[in-house]
N, C-alpha and C positions, 0 to 999 in steps of 0.2 A: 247408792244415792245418785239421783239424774237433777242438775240444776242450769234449766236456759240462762245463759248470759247473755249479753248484750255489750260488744268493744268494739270500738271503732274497727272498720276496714283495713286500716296502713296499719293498725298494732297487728290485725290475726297475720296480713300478709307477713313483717316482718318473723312472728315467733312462729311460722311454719317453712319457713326457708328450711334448705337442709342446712346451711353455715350455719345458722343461729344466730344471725348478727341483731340481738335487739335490746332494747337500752332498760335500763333500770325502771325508767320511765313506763316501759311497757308492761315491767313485772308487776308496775303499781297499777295500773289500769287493770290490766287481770286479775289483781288480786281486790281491786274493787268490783271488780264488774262479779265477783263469785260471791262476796261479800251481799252485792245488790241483788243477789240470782233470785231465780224463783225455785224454788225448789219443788219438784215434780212428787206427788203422794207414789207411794208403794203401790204396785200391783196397778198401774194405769191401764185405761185403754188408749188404744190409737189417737194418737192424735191425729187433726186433720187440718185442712185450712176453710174455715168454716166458709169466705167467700167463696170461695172454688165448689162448694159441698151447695151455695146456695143456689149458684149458675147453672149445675148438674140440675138442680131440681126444678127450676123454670125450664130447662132443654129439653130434661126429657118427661113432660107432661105430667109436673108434681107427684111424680114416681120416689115417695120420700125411700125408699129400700134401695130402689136403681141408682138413685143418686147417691148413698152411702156405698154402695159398692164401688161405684167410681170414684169418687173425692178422692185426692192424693193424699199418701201417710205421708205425714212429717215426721213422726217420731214410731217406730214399732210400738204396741202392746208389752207391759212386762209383767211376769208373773201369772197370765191368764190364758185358761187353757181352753182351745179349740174345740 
């Protein structure tokens, strides 16, 4: 299972330190922010950043294919084959 959260800045920094110094406080934020996630369906495709994917497509001359090959992945494909 793949679910976007969404946690403050100063929580992710603190629980990826290598000490691990981070407070209760924190556990509860991550554990609401999984709570609040979105949960991503099985077998996706790529995700992308559709503004980036629409800027590509004004660039280069409403080439909607050109502009899908360039758009940046946000997240790989899962489950689907090539």
């Amino acid at each position: 299972m793949q679910i976007v959260i969404d946690i403050p800045e100063d929580t992710h920094e603190r629980i990826t330190r290598p000490d691990r110094l981070f407070t209760d406080n924190d556990i509860n934020k991550v554990c609401w922010a999984v709570y609040n996630g979105t949960v991503l369906p099985e077998d996706h495709g790529r995700l992308i950043d559709a503004d980036k994917l629409w800027d590509a497509y004004h660039e280069l001359d409403y080439d909607f294919y050109e502009a899908l090959d360039v758009a940046p992945t946000i997240l790989e494909a899962t489950g689907v084959e090539e």
